[in-house]
C-alpha positions as CSV (number, residue, x, y, z in Angstrom):
1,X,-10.5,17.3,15.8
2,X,-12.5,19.4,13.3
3,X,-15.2,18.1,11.5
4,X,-14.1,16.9,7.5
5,X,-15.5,20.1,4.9
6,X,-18.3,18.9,3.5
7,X,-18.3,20.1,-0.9
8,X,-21.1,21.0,-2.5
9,X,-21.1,20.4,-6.5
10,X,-20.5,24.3,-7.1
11,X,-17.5,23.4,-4.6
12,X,-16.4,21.0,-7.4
13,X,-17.1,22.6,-10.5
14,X,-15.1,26.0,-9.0
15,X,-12.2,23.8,-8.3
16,X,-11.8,22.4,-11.4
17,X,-10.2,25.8,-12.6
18,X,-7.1,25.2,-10.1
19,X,-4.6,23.3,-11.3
20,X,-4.3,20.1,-9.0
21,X,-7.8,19.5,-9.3
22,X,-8.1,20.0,-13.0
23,X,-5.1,17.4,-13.6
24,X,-7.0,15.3,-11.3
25,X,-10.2,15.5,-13.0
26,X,-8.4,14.7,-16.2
27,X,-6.4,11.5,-14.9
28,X,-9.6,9.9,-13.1
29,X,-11.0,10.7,-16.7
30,X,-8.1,8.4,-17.8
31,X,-8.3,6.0,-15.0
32,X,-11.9,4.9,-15.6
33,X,-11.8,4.6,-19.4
34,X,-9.9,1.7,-19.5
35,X,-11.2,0.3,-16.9
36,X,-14.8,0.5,-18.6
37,X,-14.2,-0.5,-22.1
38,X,-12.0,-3.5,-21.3
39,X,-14.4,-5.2,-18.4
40,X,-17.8,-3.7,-20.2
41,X,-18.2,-2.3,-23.6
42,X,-15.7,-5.0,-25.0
43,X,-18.4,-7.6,-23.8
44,X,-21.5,-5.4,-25.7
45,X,-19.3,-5.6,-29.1
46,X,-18.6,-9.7,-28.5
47,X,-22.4,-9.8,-28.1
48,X,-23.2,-8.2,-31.1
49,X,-20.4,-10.9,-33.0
50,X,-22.5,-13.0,-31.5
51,X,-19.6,-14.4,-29.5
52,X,-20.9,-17.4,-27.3
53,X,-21.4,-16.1,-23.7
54,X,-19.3,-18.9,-22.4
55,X,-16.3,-17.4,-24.2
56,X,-17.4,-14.1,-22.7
57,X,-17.0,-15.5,-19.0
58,X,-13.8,-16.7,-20.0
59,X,-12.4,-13.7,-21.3
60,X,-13.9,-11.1,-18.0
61,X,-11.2,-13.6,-15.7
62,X,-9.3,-10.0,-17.0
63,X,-11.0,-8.0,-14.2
64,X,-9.0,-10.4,-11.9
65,X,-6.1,-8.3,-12.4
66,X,-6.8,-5.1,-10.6
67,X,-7.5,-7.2,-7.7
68,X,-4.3,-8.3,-7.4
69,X,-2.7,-4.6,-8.2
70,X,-1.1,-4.4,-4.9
71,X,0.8,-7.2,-5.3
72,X,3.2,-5.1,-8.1
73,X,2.2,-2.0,-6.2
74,X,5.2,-1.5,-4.5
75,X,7.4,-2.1,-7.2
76,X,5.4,0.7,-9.4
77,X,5.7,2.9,-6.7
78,X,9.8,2.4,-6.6
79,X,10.1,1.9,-9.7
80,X,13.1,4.0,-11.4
81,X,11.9,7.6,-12.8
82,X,12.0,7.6,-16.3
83,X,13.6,10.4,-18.9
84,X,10.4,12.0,-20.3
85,X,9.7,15.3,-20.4
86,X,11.7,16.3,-17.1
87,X,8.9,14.5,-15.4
88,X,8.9,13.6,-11.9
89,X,8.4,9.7,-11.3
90,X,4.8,9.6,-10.7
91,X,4.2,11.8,-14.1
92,X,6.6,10.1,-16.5
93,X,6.0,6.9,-15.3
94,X,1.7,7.4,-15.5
95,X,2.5,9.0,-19.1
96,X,4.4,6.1,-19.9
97,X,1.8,3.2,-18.9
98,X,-0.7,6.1,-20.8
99,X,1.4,4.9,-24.0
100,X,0.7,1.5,-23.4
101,X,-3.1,1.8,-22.8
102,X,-3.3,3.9,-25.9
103,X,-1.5,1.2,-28.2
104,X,-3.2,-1.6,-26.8
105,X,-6.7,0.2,-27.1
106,X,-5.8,1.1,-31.1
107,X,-4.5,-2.3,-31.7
108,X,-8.2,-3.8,-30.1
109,X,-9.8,-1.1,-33.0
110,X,-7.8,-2.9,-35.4
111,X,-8.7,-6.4,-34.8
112,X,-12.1,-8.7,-35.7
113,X,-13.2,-10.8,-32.3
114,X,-14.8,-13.4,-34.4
115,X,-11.8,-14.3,-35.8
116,X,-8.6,-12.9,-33.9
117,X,-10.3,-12.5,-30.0
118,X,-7.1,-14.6,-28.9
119,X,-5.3,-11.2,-30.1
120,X,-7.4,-8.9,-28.1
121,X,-7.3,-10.8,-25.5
122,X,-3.4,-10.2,-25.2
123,X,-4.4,-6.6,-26.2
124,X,-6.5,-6.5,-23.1
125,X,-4.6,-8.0,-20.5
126,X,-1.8,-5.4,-21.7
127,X,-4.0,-3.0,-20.9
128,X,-5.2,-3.4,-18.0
129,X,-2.1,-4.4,-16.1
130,X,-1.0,-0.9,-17.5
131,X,-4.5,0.4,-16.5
132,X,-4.6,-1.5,-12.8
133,X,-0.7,0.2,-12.4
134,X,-1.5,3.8,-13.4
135,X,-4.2,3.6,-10.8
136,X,-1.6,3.2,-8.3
137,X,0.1,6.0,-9.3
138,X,-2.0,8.7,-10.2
139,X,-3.4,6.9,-6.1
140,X,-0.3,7.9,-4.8
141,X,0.1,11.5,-6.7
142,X,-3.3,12.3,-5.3
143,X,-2.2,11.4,-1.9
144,X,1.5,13.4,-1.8
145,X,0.1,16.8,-3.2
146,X,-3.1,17.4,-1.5
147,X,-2.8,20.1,1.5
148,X,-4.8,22.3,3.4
149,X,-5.9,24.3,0.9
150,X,-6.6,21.5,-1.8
151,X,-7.9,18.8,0.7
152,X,-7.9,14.9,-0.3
153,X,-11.3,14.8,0.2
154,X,-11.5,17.5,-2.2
155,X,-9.3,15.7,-4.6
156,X,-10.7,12.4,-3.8
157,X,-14.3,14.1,-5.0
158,X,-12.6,15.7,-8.1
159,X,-11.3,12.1,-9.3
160,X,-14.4,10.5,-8.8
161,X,-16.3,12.9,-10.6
162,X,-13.9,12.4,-13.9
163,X,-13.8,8.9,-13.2
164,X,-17.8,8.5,-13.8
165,X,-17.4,11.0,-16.4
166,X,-15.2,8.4,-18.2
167,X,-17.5,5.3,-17.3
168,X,-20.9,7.3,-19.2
169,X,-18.7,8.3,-22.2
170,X,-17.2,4.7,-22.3
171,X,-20.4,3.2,-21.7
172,X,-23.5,5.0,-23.0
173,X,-21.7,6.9,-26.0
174,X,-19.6,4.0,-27.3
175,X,-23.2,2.1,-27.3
176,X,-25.0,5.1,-29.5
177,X,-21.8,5.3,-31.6
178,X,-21.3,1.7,-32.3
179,X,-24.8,1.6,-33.3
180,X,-23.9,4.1,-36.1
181,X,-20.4,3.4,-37.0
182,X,-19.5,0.0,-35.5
183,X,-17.1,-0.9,-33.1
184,X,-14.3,-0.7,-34.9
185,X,-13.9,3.0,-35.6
186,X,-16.1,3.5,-32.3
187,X,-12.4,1.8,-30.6
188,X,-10.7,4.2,-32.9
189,X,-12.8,7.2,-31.4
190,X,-12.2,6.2,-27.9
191,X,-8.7,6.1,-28.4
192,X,-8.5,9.4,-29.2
193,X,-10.5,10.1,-26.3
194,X,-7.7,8.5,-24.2
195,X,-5.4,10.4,-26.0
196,X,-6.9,13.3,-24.7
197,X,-6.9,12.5,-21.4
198,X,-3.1,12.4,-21.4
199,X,-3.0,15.8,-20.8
200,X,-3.2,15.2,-17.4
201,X,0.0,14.2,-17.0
202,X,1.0,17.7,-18.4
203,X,-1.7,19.7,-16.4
204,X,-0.3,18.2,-12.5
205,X,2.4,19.3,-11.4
206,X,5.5,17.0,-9.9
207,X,4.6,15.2,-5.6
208,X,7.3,17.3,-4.0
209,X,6.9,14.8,-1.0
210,X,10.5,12.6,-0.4
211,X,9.8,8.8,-0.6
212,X,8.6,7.7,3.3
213,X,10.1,6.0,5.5
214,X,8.6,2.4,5.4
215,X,10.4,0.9,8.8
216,X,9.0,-2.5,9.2
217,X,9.5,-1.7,13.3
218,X,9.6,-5.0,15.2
219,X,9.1,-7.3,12.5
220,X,10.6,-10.9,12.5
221,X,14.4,-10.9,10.8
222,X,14.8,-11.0,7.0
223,X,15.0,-15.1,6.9
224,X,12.2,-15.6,8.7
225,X,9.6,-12.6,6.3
226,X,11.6,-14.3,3.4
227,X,10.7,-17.8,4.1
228,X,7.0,-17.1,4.7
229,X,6.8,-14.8,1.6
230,X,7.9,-17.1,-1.0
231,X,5.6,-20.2,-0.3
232,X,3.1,-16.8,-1.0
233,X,4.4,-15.5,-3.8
234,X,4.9,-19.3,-5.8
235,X,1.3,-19.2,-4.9
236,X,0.6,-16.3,-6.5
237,X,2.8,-17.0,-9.6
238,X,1.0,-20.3,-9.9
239,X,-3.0,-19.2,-9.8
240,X,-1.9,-16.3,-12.4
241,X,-0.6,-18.9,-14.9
242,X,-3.2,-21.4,-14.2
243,X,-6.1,-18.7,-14.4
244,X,-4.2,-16.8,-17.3
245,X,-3.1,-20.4,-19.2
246,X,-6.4,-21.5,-19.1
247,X,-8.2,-18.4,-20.5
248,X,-5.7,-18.5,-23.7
249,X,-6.9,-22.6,-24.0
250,X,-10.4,-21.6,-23.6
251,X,-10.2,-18.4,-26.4
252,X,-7.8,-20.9,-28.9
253,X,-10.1,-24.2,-28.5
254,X,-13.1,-23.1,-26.8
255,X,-15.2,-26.9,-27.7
256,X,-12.3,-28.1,-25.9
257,X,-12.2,-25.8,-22.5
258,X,-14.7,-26.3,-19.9
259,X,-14.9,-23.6,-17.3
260,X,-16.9,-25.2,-14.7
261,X,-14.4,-28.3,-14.3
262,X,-11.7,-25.5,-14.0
263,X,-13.2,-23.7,-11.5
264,X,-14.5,-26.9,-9.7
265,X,-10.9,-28.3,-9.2
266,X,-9.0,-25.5,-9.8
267,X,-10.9,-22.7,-7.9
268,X,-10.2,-23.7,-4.9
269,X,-6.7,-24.6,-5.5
270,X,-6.3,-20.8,-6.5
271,X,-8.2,-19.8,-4.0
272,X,-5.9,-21.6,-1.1
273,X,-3.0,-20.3,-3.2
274,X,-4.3,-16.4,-3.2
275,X,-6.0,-15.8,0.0
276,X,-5.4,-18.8,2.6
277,X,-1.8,-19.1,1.9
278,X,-1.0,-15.4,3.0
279,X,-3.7,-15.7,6.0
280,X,-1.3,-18.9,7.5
281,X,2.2,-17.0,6.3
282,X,0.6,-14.2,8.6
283,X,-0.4,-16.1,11.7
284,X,3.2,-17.2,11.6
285,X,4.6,-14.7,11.2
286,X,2.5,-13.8,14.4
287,X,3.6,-16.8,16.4
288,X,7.1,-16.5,15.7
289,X,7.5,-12.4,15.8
290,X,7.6,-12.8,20.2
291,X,10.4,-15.3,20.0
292,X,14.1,-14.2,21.0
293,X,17.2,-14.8,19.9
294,X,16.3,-15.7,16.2
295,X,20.7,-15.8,15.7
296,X,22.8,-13.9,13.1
297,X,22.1,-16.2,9.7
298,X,18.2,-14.9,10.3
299,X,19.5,-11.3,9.9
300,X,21.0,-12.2,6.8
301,X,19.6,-10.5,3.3
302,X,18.4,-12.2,0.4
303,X,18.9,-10.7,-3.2
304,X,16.2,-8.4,-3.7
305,X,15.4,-7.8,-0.2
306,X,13.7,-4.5,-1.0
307,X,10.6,-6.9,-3.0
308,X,10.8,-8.9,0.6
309,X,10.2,-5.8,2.8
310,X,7.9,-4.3,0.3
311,X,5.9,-7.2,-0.4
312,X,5.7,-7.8,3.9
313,X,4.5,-4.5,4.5
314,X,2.1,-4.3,1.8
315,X,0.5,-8.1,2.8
316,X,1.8,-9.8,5.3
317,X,2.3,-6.9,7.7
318,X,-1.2,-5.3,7.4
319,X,-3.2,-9.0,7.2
320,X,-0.8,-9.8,10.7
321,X,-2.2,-6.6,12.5
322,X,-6.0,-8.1,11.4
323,X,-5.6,-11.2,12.6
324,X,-3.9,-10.0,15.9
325,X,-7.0,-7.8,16.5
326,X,-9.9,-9.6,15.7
327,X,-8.0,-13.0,16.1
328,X,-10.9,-15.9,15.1
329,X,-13.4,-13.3,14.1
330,X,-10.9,-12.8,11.5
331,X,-12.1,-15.8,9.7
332,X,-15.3,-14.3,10.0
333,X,-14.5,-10.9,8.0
334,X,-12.4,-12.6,5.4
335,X,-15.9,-14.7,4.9
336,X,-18.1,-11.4,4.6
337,X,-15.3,-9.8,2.6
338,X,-15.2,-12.6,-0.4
339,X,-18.4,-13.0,-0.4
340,X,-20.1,-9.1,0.1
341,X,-20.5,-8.0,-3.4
342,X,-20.4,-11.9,-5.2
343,X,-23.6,-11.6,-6.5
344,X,-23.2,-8.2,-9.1
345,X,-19.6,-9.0,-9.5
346,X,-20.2,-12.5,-10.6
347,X,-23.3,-11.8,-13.4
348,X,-21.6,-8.6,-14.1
349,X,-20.0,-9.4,-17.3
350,X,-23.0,-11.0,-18.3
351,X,-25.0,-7.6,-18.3
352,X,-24.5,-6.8,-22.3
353,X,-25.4,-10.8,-23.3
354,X,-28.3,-10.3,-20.8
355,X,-29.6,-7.2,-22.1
356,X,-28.4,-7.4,-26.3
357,X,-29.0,-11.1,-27.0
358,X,-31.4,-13.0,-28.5
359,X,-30.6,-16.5,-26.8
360,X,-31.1,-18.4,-23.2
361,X,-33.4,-15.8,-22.0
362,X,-32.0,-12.5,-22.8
363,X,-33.9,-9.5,-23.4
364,X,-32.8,-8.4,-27.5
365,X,-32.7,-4.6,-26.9
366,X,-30.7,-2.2,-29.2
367,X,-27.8,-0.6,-28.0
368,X,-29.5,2.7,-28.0
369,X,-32.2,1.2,-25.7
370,X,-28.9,-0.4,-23.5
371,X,-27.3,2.6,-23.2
372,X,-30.1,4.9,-21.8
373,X,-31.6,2.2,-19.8
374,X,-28.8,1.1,-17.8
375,X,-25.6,3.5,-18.2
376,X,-27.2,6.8,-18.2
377,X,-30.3,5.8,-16.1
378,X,-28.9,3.1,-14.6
379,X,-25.3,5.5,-13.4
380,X,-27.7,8.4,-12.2
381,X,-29.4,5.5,-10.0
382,X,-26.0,4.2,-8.5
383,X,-25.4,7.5,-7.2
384,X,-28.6,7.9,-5.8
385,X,-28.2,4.3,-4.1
386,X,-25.1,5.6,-2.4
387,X,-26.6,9.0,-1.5
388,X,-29.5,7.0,0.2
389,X,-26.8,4.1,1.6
390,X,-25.0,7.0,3.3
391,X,-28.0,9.0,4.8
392,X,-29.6,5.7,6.5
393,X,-25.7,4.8,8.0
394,X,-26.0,8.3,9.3
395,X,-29.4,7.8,10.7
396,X,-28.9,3.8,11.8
397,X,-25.7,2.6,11.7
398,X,-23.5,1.0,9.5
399,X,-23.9,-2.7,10.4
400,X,-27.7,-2.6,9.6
401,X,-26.8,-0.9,6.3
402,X,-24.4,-3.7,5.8
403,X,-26.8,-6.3,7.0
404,X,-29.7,-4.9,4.6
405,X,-27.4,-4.0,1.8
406,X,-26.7,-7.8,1.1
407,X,-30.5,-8.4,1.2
408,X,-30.6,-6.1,-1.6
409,X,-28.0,-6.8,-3.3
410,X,-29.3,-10.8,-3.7
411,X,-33.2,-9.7,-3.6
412,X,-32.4,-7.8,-7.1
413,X,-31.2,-10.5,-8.8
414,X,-35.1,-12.5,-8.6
415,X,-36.0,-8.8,-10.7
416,X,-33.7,-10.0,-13.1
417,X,-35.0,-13.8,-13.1
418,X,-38.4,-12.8,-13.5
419,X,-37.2,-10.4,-17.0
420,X,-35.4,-13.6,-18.5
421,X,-38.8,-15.4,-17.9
422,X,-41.7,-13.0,-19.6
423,X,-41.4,-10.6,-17.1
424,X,-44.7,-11.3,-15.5
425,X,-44.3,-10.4,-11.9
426,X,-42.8,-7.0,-12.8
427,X,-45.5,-6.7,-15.1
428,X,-47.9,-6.7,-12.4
429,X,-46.4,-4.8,-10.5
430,X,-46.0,-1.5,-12.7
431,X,-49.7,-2.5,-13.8
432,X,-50.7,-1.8,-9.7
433,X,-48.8,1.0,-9.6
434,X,-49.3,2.6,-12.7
435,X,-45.5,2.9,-13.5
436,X,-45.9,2.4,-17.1
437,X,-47.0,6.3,-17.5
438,X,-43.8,7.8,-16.0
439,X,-42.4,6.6,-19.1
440,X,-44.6,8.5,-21.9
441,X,-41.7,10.7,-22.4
442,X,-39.4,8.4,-23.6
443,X,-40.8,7.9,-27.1
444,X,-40.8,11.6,-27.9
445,X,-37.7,12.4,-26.3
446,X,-36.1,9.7,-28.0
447,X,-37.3,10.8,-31.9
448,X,-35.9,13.9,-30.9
449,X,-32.6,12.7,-30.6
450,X,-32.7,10.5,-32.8
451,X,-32.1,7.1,-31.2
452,X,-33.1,3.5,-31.8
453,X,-35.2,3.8,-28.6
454,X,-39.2,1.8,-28.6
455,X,-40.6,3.2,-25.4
456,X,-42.5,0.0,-24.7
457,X,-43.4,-1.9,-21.6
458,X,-40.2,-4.3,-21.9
459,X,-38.1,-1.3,-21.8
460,X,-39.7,0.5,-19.2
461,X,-39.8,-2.9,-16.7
462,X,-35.6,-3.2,-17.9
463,X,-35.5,0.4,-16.5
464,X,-37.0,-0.4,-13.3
465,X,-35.3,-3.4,-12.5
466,X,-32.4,-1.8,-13.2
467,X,-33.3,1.1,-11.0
468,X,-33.4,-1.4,-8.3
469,X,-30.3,-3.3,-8.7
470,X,-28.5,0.0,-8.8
471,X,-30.1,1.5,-6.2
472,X,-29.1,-1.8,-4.4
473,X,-25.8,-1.9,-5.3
474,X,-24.8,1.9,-4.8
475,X,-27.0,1.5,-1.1
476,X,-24.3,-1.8,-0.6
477,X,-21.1,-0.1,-1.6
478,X,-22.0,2.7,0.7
479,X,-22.0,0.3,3.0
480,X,-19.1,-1.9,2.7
481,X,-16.8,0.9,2.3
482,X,-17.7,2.6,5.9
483,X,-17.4,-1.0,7.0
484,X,-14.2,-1.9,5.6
485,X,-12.8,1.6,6.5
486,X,-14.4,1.1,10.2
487,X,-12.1,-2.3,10.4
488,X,-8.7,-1.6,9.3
489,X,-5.9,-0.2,11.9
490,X,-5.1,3.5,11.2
491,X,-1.3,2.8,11.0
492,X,-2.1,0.3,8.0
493,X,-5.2,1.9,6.6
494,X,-4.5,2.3,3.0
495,X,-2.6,-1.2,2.4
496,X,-5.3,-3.0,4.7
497,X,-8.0,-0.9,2.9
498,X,-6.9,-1.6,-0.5
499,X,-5.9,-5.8,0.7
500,X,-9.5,-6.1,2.0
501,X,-11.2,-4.5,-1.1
502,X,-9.3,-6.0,-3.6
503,X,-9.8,-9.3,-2.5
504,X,-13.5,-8.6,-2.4
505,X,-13.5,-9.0,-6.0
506,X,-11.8,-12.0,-6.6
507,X,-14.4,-14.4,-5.5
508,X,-16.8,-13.1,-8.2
509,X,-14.8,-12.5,-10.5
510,X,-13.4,-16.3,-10.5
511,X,-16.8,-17.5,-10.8
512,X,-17.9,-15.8,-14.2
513,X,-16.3,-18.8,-16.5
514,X,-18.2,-21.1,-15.1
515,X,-21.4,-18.9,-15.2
516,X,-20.5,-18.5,-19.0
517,X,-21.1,-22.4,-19.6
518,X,-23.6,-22.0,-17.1
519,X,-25.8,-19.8,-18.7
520,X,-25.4,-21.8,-22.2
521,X,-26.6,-24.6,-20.6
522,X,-29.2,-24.0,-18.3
523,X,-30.6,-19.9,-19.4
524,X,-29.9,-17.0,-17.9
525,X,-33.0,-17.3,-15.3
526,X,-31.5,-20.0,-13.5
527,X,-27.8,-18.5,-13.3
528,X,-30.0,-15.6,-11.6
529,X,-31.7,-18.1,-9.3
530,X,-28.4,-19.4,-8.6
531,X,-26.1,-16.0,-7.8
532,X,-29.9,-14.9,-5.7
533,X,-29.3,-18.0,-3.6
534,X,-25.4,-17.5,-3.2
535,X,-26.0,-14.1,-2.1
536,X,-27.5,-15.3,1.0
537,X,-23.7,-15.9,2.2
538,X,-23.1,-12.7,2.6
539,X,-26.3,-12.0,4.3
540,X,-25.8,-14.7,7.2
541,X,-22.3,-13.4,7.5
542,X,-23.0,-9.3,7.7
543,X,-25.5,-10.5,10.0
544,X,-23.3,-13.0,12.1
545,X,-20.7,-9.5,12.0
546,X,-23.8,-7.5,13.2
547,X,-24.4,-9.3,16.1
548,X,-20.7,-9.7,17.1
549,X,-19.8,-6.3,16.9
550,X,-23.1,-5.4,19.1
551,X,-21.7,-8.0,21.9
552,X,-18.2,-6.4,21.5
553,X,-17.5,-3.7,23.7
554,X,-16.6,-0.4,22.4
């Protein structure tokens, strides 16, 4: 087999002139701009409303929903084509959930969070749903048109490129513009910016590829799926509303909510509901799949039999084939999986309180200072993270990388404990190593373009600590996605892929309520204490992987 092309950035830049690769430079533009303002810069406006941060935990339980995407998956992917423009079905229908993402983004400009957040809320779960299905299709369109000349790796590069694009604009400039013309019209401005990204739709060109053939091959019969499915799917139904019925209680009485007794005794009800449920639906379907004649009424079809099958081979199937393989070292991976990247995912939505505020700890920076410090400097050091986190997998393996990148990725969190307390130990630190110079520039480079930017110590010890927790979590995602991809079966590998890293987020993004009230209560030093300590999870269990796989024969 010939070894992958490797692209250089020239590579990139001179294929953004051909028309797939524009398109999908464009429509990873418009997949990440969503996806940024509703599960980040909406937080940095509710901290500048001084909206309590337990109301912000509350209302990030939206992330939630693109893990869950491939449940509906496979009824966006069916879904009939509809009437616009002479559009194939992946264009009209991504133009169409465009609409929806552009309404619900202009109706969030319109609205004050101190007053109406319940109707942003419904503004935002609108738009993400809409957000999480476009990513499934404009997925899928980059999947059916690449070829040999226009590679998926090359379009896979192309789409992350407009993707970050997106997540600096969203992030960084909606910072500097809200700091001169408020959120609201700053909402207004990146509207239009989404509206512009809608050209995408018009630039790509129709998937010429004929839907596939999903055979389930020698799966169980239709009553038998059907019956393990809809235990499964009730489950499903059921941790939705709970989550989603408690988030509108919380955001319409919030002295009334408590987020840390939910997730206490609810958590893990949604939890057995979501993951465990479909784990014991697979295993059996494993133990019954060998057994012969099932009889005639288990051939039968139930109404809407084609959500049965899809729903099987998207879940069921794929999480079968897992446990089949690594049978009760499965247990083990679903453990690593949940609990891999809990610590950023679970404090993420906290960043902007962190960072802006003024109370429990937080640091009271401008949203000039925010945006250089941790979505321009703080982006270029992600990508450097995963640079680095794919050079040493190169050089050492992936299961040391693994291993090390859930050090990290707890380790960082102390760097953050010690900012919400003075800042001492990093003080020291920079004051050994003479760190505080490389920052000189800032103060002059930051009159010049006229930003709300004082270049003094506290800013340049958030800039290193951020450096390091990016640097930690771009070296970690390196990691875990060579690992997940190194795991799944090559005749399931994008439904086990996307299965495995969707549920990856879940587990920290459940916990962010209760971190809300927690940080209230307690300060933001302790919460960091806390997620530092709970990281150590997934260290003992990429470790315990580590040394399975080195006793495993290859």
């Amino acid at each position: 087999m010939a070894a992958a092309k490797k692209y250089s950035w020239k590579d990139l830049v001179r294929a953004l002139g051909q028309r797939k690769t524009g398109a999908m430079f464009v429509l990873g533009f418009a997949a990440g701009l969503p996806y940024v303002l509703i599960t980040g810069t909406l937080n940095a406006w509710f901290t500048n409303e001084n909206i309590s941060v337990a109301t912000i935990g509350v209302f990030s339980w939206i992330i939630i929903i693109y893990s869950f995407k491939f449940l509906w998956s496979p009824a966006v992917d069916r879904a009939p084509t509809p009437k616009i423009f002479n559009m194939g079905q992946r264009r009209a229908t991504i133009l169409l959930l465009q609409g929806v993402i552009l309404a619900a983004l202009f109706a969030i400009s319109t609205i004050n969070p101190t007053t109406q957040i319940g109707l942003i809320a419904i503004a935002a779960v609108t738009c993400t749903f809409a957000s999480a299905s476009q990513d499934v299709l404009i997925d899928a369109w980059r999947i059916e048109v690449a070829d040999e000349e226009v590679t998926i790796d090359l379009l896979s590069a192309v789409y992350q490129l407009g993707y970050r694009m997106s997540v600096i604009l969203g992030g960084a400039g909606a910072l500097i513009m809200a700091a001169r013309i408020g959120w609201n019209d700053t909402f207004v401005a990146l509207t239009f910016l989404m509206a512009i990204a809608v050209s995408g739709v018009f630039i790509a060109a129709d998937s010429t590829v004929a839907e596939r053939n999903r055979s389930l091959g020698a799966a169980p019969p239709p009553l038998w799926r059907n019956l393990a499915l809809t235990p499964v799917i009730l489950g499903w139904a059921w941790s939705f509303a709970a989550l989603f019925g408690f988030m509108a209680f919380a955001l319409s009485s919030p002295g009334d909510a408590n987020a840390r007794v939910f997730t206490r005794e609810t958590g893990p009800l949604i939890i057995l509901a979501s993951i465990i449920a479909p784990v014991i639906a697979a295993s059996v379907m494993l133990y019954v799949q060998g057994r012969k004649n099932p009889g005639a009424a288990a051939h039968k079809v139930w109404p809407g039999q084609k959500i049965f099958d899809a729903l099987y081979g998207s879940v069921l199937a794929p999480m079968m084939d897992i446990i089949q393989r690594l049978k009760l070292a499965a247990i083990l991976v679903l453990v690593l999986v949940l609990s891999y990247r809990f610590t950023d995912l679970v404090w993420g939505a906290f960043a902007y309180p962190f960072y802006l505020g003024q109370n429990y700890g937080a640091l009271g920076h401008t949203l000039d200072e925010v945006a250089i410090a941790s979505k321009l400097f703080g982006a270029l050091m992600t990508f450097v993270g995963i640079g680095v986190g794919g050079a040493a997998i190169l050089k050492i393996g992936r299961m040391p990388c693994l291993f090390f990148g859930a050090v990290l990725a707890a380790a960082t969190n102390l760097l953050f404990a010690d900012l919400a307390l003075g800042g001492a130990r990093t003080d020291a630190f920079m004051s050994f190593t003479h760190l505080y110079a490389a920052f000189n520039f800032m103060q002059p480079l930051a009159n010049f373009l006229q930003l709300d930017v004082t270049a003094n110590e506290a800013l340049a010890r958030l800039m290193v600590v951020i450096a390091a927790e990016n640097l930690a979590v771009g070296f970690a995602s390196a990691a875990i996605v060579v690992y997940l991809s190194s795991i799944v079966n090559k005749q399931y590998a994008a439904v086990q892929y996307a299965l495995l890293a969707s549920l990856g987020f879940l587990l920290g993004s459940l916990g962010r309520g209760a971190l809300g009230e927690l940080i209230e209560e307690r300060g933001f030093a302790y919460v960091f204490y806390l997620t530092a300590a709970l990281g150590l999870v997934a260290v003992v269990a990429s470790g315990a992987e580590w040394l399975r796989q080195s006793r495993t024969p290859t």
